[in-house]
C-alpha positions, 0 to 999 in steps of 0.5 A, a space after each residue: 618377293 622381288 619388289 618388296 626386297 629390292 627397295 632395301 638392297 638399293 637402299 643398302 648399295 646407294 648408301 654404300 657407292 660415296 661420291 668423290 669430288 672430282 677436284 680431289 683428284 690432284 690431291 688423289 692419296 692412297 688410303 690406310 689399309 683396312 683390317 682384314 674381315 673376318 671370315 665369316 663377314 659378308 662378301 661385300 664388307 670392306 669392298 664398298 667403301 672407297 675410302 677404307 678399302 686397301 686391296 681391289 677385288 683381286 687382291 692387289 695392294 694399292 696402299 703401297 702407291 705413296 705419293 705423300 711428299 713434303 716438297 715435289 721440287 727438293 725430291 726432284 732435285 734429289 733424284 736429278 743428283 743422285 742419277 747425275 753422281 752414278 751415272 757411268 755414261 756421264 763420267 766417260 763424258 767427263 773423262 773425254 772433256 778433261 782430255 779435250 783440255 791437256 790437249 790444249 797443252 799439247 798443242 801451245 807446247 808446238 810453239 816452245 824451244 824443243 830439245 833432243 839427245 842422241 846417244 850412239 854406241 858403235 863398233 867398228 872393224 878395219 882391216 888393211 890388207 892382212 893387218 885388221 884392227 876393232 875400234 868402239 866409236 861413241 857419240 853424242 848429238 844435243 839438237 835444239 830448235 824453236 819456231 819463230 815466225 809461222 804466220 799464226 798457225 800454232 797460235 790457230 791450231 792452239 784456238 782450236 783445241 781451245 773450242 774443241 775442249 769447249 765443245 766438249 765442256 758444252 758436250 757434258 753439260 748437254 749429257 747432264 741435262 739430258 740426265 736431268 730431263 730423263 730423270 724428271 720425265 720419268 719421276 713424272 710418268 711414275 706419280 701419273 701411273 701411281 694416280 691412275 692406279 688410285 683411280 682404277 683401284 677405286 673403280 674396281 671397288 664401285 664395281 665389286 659393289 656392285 657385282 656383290 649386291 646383283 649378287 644378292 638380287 640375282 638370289 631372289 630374281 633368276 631373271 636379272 641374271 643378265 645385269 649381274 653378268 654385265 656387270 662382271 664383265 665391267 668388273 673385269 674390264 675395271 680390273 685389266 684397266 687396273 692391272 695395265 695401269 700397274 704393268 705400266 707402273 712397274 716398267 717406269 720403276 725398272 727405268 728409274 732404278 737403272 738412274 738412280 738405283 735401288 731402293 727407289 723413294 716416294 712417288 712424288 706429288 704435283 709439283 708447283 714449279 711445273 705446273 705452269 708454263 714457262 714465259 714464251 718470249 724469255 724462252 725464245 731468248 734462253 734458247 741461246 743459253 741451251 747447251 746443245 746451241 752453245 755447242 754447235 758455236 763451239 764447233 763452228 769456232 773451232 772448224 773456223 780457227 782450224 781453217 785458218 791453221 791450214 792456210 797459214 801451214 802454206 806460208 814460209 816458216 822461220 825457226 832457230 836451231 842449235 847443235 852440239 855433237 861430240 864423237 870418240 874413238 878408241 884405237 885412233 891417234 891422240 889427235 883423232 880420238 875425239 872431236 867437237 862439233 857446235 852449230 846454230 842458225 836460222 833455218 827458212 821454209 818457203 813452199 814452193 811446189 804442194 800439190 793438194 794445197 789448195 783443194 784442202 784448204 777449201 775442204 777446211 772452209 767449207 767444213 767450217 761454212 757447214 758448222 755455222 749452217 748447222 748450228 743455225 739449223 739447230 736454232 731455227 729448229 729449236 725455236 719452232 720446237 718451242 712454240 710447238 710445245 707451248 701449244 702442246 702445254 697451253 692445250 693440255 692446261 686448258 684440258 685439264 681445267 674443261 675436264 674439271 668442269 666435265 667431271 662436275 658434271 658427270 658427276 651430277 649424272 652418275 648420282 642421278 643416274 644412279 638415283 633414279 636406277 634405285 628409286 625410280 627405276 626409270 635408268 637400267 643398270 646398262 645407264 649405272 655402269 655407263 655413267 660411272 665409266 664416263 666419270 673414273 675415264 675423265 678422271 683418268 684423262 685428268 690426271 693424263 692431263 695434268 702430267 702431260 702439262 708438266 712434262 712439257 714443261 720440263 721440256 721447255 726448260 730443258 731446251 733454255 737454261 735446264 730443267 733444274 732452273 724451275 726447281 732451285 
């Protein structure tokens, strides 16, 4: 009873399994959910079909991976100000850039006219032999003064500050760009475990197919049994593939609502701007442009200015001083009860004798030599960074276009393979299940290629002029 049945049930199960073309799947879209079966329809109905099936064997529901968007670049730009206007961390680098800044007021403000106002009230008690007598003295001290000649040092100690507020600004942008790249990266990582999902989704699908209609042959034939256990072994292979794939996707959108908070928006789709990667010899040049570059030359400006600053503290310093004290007595003579003083100069430091003077000037030069050797080492390692990153990128483009050509193929094999299985019976299912794990693996390595590429990209930009530049 086997035989005549069989070429019917093949029949049905070929009808059923639809070959996708593999140059789909970057254009890969969940499905509208299929109406419910009725209770009492085959187990099968619903399940075969890749293209009106909403829920996986296990229940799962893949029509909510939208990744439908209108413009890839605008919702990435979206998300890179949104995380940029509520990040906290970010608005602490703000807050100490803006302190870098008044600190250089503070520091110009050494080399202007200074003026103080001393104020004492005092009582006094005298006594000459049995005879005493309290007296209240109260005084007044007005002290002015200002540096003339200080051989550069406030002027160096004011450049200073000055490159370490730009340190600072370099500090901020670098932070907002590693928002940026985070965010990108992550919005990224979303859309490929949203895609992989698709595909795992609609391999369990095939695989359900399958099982059902084993399911049925089995019925008739207790010695195929053995087929209708691998083949639920695939099953369930598909569906922890499946399930990963979602566990994944979850722990991405726990980090995407941490930047840019809840409700998190659409998936996004392939976006165009990342896609190809940036010109290598422009990049060799944006490097210079890189905030982290701009700040180690920020910092290799400001240990210079305030090795300087140290020295010139070493040389004589001129400055102009002024004085006026008025005094009053209660109890004194007419003449003694108050009195006026008013003084000014020029006041003349000339070091004579600084134990440690010189040890510590050399302690500022050589911390000011580390800078430049610092921030050459950031360029030279940058550069090296960057020419190891476009040969990842150019790797994962040229992947991905072999894997288009692999995935014709299997293809071609899978629908064979399948062929000959119904008709023939020359393939045994153990061929079947082989070839379409061949094909749904490519396309899962296709799309692990495709995203890999444009977060390389991402990368790249990021270490040049930012990773916002390829998406205004």
């Amino acid at each position: 009873m086997l035989y005549p049945l069989r070429p019917l049930l093949i029949c049905g199960l070929a009808a059923t399994l639809v070959v996708q073309s593999p140059v789909a799947l970057a254009q890969a879209r969940p499905s509208k959910p299929a109406t419910a079966p009725a209770a009492e329809a085959p187990a099968a109905q619903g399940r075969c079909n890749e293209d009106d099936a909403g829920l996986s064997r296990m229940g799962r529901d893949m029509t909510a991976l939208d990744t439908n968007s209108a413009d890839p670049r605008a919702a990435l730009q979206s998300l890179v100000d949104l995380t940029l206007s509520r990040s906290k961390g970010l608005g602490a680098v703000r807050l100490l850039a803006d302190a870098a800044r008044s600190d250089i007021e503070e520091t110009r403000a050494l080399g202007m006219p200074n003026a103080s106002l001393n104020i004492g009230v005092n009582g006094i008690h005298q006594s000459l032999g049995s005879v005493g007598a309290a007296r209240a003295q109260v005084g007044a001290t007005l002290s002015a003064g200002m540096p003339v000649w200080d051989a550069g040092r406030i002027a160096k100690l004011t450049d200073w500050r000055k490159e370490l507020a730009e340190v600072a600004a370099q500090g901020q942008r670098s932070a907002e760009e590693q928002l940026s790249l985070t965010v990108v990266t992550t919005a990224l990582d979303r859309s490929r475990y949203v895609l992989q999902g698709q595909v795992y989704a609609q391999y369990v699908r095939k695989m359900a197919c399958l099982v059902d209609a084993l399911e049925i042959i089995t019925k008739a034939d207790r010695g195929r049994a053995s087929e209708l256990v691998q083949a639920q072994k695939s099953l369930q292979q598909a569906d922890l593939s499946l399930e990963q794939t979602m566990s994944a996707l979850r722990q991405t959108e726990v980090r995407m609502k941490r930047l840019v908070g809840e409700p998190l928006p659409p998936a996004i789709g392939m976006s165009a701007a990342l896609s190809v990667l940036p010109d290598l010899e422009q990049m060799k040049s944006d490097i210079l442009l890189g905030a982290d570059v701009a700040q180690a030359e920020a910092q290799a400006r400001s240990q210079r200015n305030f090795a300087e600053s140290v020295i010139a503290g070493q040389k004589p310093t001129v400055n102009v001083t002024g004085s006026a004290s008025a005094l009053y007595r209660t109890g004194a003579l007419p003449g003694e009860a108050r009195s006026t003083d008013v003084g000014a100069g020029v006041s003349v430091t000339i070091p004579i004798l600084q134990p440690g003077a010189q040890a510590q000037a050399n302690a500022a030069v050589q911390r000011y030599r580390a800078t430049v050797m610092q921030r050459d080492e950031t360029i030279e390692a940058k550069r090296y960074r960057l020419l190891e990153m476009n040969e990842m990128g150019s790797s994962a483009l040229d992947r991905a276009r072999r894997i288009v050509e692999i995935l014709r193929n299997s293809d071609r094999v899978r629908a064979s393979t399948l062929q000959q299985w119904q008709q023939l019976g020359r393939r045994s299912l153990f061929d079947v299940m082989g070839a379409e794990s061949d094909y749904y693996s490519m396309r899962i390595a296709h799309v692990n290629a495709l995203f890999d590429a444009q977060q390389i990209a991402a990368m790249m930009w990021s270490m040049g002029r930012g990773v916002v530049t390829p998406l205004r």
